[in-house]
C-alpha angles and dihedrals in degrees: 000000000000100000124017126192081338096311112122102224101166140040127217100241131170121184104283097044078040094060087030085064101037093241134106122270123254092206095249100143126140133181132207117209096272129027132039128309120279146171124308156110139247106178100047118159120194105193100198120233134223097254130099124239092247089052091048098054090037086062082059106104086171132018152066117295 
């Protein structure tokens, strides 16, 4: 679970933001098809909630819409 009733409880980490961060990796890395690995996820589920998008951006006191 990375965010629960809009409470971020994980973070995406592979093995390098992992040891940045001083944590342990959750084995999110991805790869393009050029460059080092990064961060990513492959296996991502959005359940949709019972407010409007209107209601949603009018509960934001600071941020970009």
């Amino acid at each position: 679970m990375v965010v629960e009733n809009g409470v971020l409880r994980n973070y995406l980490l592979n093995t390098y933001t992992a040891r940045k961060l001083g944590m342990r990796s959750t084995h999110n890395a991805a790869r393009g098809l050029a460059g080092a690995p990064g961060v990513g996820c492959g296996n991502l589920y959005l359940q949709p909630g019972n407010m409007t998008k209107e209601q949603i951006l009018g509960e934001v006191k600071a941020g970009f819409t």
